[in-house]
BAVEX-200586 format. One record per residue (C-alpha): residue number from 1; y, x, z. Coordinates in nm, 2 decimals, always signed. Layout:
BEGIN
<node NUM,<Y,X,Z>> ...
***
This chain:
BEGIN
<node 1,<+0.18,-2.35,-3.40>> <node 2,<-0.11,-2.29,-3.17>> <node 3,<-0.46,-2.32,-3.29>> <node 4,<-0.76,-2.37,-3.07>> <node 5,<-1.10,-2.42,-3.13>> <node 6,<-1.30,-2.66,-2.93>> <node 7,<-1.66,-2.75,-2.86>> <node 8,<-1.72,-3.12,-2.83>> <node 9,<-2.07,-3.32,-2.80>> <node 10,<-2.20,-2.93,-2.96>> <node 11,<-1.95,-2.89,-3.22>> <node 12,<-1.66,-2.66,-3.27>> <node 13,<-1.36,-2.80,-3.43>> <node 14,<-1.01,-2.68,-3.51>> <node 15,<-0.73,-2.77,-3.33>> <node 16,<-0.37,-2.77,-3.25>> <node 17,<-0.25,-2.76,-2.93>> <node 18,<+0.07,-2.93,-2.81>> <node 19,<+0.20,-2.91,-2.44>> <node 20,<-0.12,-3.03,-2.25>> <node 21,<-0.29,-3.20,-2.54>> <node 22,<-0.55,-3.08,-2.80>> <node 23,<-0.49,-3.27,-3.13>> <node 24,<-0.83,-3.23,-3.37>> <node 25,<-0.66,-3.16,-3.70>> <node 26,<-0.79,-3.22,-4.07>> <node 27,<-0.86,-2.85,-4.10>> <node 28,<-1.23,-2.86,-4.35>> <node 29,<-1.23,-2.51,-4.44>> <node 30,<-1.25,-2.38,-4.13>> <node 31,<-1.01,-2.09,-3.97>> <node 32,<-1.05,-1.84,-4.26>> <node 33,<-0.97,-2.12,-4.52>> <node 34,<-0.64,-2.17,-4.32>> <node 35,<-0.56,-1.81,-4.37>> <node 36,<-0.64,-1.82,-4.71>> <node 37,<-0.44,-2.10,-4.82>> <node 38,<-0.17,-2.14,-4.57>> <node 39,<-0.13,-2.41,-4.28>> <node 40,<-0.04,-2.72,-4.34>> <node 41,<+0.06,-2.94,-4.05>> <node 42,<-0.22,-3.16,-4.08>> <node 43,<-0.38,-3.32,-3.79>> <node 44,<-0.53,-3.66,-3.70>> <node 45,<-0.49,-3.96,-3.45>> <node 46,<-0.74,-3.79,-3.27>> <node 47,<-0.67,-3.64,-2.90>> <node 48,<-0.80,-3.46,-2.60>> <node 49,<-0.69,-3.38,-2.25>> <node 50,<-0.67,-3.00,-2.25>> <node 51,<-0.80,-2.99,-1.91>> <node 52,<-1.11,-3.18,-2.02>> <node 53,<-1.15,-2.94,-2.32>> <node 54,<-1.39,-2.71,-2.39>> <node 55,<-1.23,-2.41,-2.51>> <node 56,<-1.44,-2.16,-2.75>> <node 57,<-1.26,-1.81,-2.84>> <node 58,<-1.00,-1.89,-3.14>> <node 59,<-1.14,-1.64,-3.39>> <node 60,<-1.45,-1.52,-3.49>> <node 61,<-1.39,-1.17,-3.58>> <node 62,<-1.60,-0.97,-3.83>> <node 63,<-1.42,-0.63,-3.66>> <node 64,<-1.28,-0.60,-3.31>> <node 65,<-1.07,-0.29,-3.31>> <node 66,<-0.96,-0.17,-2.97>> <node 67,<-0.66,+0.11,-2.91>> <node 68,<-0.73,+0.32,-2.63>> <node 69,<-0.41,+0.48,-2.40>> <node 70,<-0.12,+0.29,-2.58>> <node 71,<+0.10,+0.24,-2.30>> <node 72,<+0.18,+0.62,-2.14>> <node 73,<+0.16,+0.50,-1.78>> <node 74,<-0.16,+0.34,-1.79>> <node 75,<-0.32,+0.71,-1.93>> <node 76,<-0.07,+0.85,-1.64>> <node 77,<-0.24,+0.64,-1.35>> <node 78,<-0.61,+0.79,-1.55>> <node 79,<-0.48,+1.13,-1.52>> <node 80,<-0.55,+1.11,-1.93>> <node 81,<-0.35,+1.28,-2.19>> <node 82,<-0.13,+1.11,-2.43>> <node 83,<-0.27,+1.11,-2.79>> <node 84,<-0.11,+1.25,-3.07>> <node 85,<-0.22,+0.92,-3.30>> <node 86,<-0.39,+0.60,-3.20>> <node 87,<-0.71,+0.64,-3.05>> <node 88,<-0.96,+0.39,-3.17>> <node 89,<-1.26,+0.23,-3.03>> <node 90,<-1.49,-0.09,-3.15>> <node 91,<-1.66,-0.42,-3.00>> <node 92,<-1.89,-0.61,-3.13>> <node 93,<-1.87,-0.98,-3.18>> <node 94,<-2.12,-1.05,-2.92>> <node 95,<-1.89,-0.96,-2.64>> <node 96,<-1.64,-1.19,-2.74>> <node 97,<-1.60,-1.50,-2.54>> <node 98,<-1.33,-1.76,-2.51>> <node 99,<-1.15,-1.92,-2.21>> <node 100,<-1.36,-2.02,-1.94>> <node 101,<-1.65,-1.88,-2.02>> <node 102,<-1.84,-1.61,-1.80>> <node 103,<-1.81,-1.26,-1.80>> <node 104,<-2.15,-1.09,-1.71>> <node 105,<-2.34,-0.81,-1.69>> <node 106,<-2.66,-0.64,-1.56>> <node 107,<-2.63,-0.46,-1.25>> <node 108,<-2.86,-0.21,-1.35>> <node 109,<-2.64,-0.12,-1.66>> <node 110,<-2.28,-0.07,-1.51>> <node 111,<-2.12,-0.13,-1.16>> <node 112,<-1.79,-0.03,-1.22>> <node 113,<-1.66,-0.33,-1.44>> <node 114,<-1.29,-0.30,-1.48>> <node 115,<-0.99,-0.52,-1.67>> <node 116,<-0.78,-0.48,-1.92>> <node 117,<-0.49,-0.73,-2.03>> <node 118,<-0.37,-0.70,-2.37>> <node 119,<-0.21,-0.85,-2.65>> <node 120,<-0.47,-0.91,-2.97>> <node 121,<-0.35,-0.98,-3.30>> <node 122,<-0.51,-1.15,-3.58>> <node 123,<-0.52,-1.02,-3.95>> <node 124,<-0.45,-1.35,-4.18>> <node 125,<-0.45,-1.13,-4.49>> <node 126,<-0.68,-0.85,-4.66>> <node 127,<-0.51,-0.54,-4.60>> <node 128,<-0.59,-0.18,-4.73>> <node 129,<-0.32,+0.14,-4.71>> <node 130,<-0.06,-0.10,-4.56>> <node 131,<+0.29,+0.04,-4.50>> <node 132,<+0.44,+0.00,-4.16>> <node 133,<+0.72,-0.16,-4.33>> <node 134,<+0.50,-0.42,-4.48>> <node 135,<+0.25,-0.47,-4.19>> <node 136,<+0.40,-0.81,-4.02>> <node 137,<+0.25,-0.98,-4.37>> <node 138,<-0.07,-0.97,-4.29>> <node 139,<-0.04,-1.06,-3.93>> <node 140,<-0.19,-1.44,-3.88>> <node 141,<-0.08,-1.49,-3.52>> <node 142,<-0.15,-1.35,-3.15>> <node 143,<-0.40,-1.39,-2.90>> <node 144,<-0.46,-1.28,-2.57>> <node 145,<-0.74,-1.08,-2.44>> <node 146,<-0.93,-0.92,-2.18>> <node 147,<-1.05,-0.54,-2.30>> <node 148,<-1.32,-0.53,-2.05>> <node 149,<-1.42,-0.19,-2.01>> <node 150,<-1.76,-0.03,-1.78>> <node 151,<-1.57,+0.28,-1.66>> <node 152,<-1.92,+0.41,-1.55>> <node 153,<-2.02,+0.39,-1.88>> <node 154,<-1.75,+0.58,-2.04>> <node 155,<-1.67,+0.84,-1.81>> <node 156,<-2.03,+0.92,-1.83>> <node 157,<-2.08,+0.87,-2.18>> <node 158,<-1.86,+1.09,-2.48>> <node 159,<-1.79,+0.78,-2.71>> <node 160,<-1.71,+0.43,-2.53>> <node 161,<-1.94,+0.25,-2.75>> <node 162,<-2.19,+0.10,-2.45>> <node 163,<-1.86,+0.09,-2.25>> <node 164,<-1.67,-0.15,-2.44>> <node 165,<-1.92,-0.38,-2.62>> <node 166,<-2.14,-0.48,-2.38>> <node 167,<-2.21,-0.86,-2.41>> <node 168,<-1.91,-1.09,-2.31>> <node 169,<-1.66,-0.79,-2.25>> <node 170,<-1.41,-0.95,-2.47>> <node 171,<-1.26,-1.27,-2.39>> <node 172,<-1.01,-1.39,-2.62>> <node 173,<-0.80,-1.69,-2.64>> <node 174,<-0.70,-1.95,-2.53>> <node 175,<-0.50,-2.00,-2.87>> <node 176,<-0.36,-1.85,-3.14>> <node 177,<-0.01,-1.83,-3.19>> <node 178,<+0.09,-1.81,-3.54>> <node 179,<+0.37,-1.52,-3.63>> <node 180,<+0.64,-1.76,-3.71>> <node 181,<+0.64,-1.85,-3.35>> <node 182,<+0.69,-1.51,-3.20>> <node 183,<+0.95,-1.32,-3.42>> <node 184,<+0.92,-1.00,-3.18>> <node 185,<+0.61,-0.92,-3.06>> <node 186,<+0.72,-0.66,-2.84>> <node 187,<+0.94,-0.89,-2.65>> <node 188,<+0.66,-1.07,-2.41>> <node 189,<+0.56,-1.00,-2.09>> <node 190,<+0.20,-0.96,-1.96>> <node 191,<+0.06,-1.04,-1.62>> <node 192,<-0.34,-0.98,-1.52>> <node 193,<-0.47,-1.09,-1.17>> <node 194,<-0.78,-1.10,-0.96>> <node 195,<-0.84,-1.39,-0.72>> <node 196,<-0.49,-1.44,-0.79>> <node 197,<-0.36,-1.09,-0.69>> <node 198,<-0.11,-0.93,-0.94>> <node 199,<-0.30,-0.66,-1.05>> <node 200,<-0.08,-0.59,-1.42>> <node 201,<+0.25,-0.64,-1.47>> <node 202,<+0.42,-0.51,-1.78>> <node 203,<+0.55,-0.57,-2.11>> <node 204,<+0.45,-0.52,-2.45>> <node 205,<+0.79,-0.35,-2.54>> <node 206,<+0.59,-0.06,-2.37>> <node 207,<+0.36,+0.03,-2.65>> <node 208,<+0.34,+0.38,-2.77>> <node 209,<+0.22,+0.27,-3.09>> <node 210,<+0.37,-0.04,-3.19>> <node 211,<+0.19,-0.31,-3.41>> <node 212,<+0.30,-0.24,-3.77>> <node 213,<+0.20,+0.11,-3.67>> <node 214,<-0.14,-0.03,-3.58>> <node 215,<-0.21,-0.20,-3.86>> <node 216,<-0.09,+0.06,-4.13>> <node 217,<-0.32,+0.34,-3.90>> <node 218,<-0.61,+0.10,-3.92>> <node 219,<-0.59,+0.01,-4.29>> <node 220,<-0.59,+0.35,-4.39>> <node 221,<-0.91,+0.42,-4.25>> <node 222,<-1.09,+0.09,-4.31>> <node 223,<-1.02,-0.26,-4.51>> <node 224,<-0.88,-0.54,-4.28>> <node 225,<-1.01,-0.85,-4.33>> <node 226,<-0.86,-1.19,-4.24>> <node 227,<-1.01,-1.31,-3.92>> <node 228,<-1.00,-0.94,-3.78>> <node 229,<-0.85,-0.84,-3.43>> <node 230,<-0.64,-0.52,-3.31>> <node 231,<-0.63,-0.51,-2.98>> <node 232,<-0.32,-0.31,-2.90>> <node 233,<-0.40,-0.12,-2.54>> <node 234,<-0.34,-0.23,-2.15>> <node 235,<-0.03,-0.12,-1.93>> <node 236,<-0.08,+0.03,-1.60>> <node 237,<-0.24,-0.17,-1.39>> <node 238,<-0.67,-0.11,-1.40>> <node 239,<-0.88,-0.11,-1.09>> <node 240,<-1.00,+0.23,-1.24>> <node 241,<-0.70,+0.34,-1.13>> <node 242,<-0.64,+0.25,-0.79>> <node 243,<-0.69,+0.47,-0.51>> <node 244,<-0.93,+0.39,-0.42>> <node 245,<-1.09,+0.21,-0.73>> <node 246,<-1.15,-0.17,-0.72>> <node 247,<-1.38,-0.33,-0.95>> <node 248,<-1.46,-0.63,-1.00>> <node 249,<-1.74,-0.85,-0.86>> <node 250,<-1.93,-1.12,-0.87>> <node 251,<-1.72,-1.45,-0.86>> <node 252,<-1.40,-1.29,-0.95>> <node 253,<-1.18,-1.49,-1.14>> <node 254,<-0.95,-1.28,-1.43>> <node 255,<-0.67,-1.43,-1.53>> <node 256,<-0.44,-1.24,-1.79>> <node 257,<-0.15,-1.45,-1.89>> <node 258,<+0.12,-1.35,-2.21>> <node 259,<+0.45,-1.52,-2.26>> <node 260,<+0.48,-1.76,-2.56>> <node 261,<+0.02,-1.75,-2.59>> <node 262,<-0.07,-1.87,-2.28>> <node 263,<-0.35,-1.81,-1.97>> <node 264,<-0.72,-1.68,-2.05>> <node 265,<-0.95,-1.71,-1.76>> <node 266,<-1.27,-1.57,-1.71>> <node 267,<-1.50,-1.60,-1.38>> <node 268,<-1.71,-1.28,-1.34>> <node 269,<-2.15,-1.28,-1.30>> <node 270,<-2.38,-0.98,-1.19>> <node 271,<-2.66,-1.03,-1.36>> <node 272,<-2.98,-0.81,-1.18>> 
***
């Protein structure tokens, strides 16, 4: 199933979407209720053109946990070492965005703004000192998102705090997948572009540290709570590591695409 949430006339409402319609479904409780008790394929009479749909990020996250260097040649086109366990980094949730909405940020803060395609998955269930063999249970479903990154900011700057959670550097959406629907998460392909230029191309097969490893790392160190997002690292690919570097700029448009999820867009905005 593939859950959206929507604004309409103000509101945000639940969803389902199917092919190129958004069904408003009899979902009360909200997102978290859904995780709490199950989904039930409820939904009502009630339906929207997706193109005419206003698109909010799926999930509201009360952590955002990023994993820096996952795939070994995106730290080989960095020149960075491979690390010996996941390396962890956090957003906060006012840089997350959905599909559609702007990316922006002050010229006077970063100039080097650079993208990141990943895979993001969703905790359904509370989860502390998971094993990797039980791991998949509390998975809710999969997003995609854009880990955008001021490389300014952290090559200057010993912790990437400033340099991942400035506001709207993390798009997510424009759905979430639930886990039945994608048995092997480390079976889909990824594809970012810039103005339509392939810039990422990859699969998520690629992960040094794969999911359930992920989530049992993360739950030893901290509770997961349902609603929470891992995003599991970008391949090869970043304008950071171009020669020379590209960044991006105002009016670029970001697409990052994941097979079985779908497409989130973003259009970029310098901000002076």
């Amino acid at each position: 199933m593939k859950i959206v949430t929507y604004n309409r006339d103000g509101k945000s409402y639940l969803g389902r979407l199917e092919a190129d319609q958004v069904h408003l479904a009899n979902w009360q409780e909200g997102l978290l209720g859904l995780m709490q008790r199950g989904i039930k394929p409820e939904r009502t009479s009630v339906h929207y053109p997706l193109a005419e749909t206003k698109l909010e990020s799926p999930v509201r996250p009360g952590k955002i946990i990023g994993v820096g260097r996952n795939y070994a040649a995106h730290a080989a086109e960095l020149d960075h070492d491979l690390p010996q366990s996941p390396l962890l980094f956090a957003k906060f949730i006012n840089s997350v965005i959905g599909h559609g909405d702007t990316i922006r940020w002050n010229s006077a803060t970063t100039s080097e703004v650079d993208w990141e395609g990943e895979l993001a998955v969703v905790i359904g269930t509370r989860a502390r000192n998971v094993s990797e063999a039980d791991a998949y249970k509390y998975v809710f479903g999969y997003t995609v998102a854009n880990d955008v990154s001021a490389r300014d900011l952290q090559n200057a700057e010993p912790q990437w705090l400033r340099a991942k959670g400035l506001d709207t550097f993390c798009p997510l959406g424009p759905c979430i997948v639930t886990r039945d629907e994608i048995p092997d998460p480390h079976a889909l392909n990824i594809t970012t572009k810039v103005n339509d230029q392939v810039m990422q191309e990859s699969s998520t097969g690629l992960m040094m540290f794969k999911i359930p490893t992920l989530i049992s790392f993360c739950s030893h160190a901290f509770t997961l709570e349902p609603g929470d997002v891992i995003l599991t690292g970008t391949p090869a690919g970043v304008g950071s590591g171009m020669k020379p570097p590209r960044f991006l700029k105002d009016g670029d448009v970001v697409s990052v695409t994941i097979d079985a999820i779908g497409t989130l867009t973003n259009t970029c905005q310098v901000e002076d």
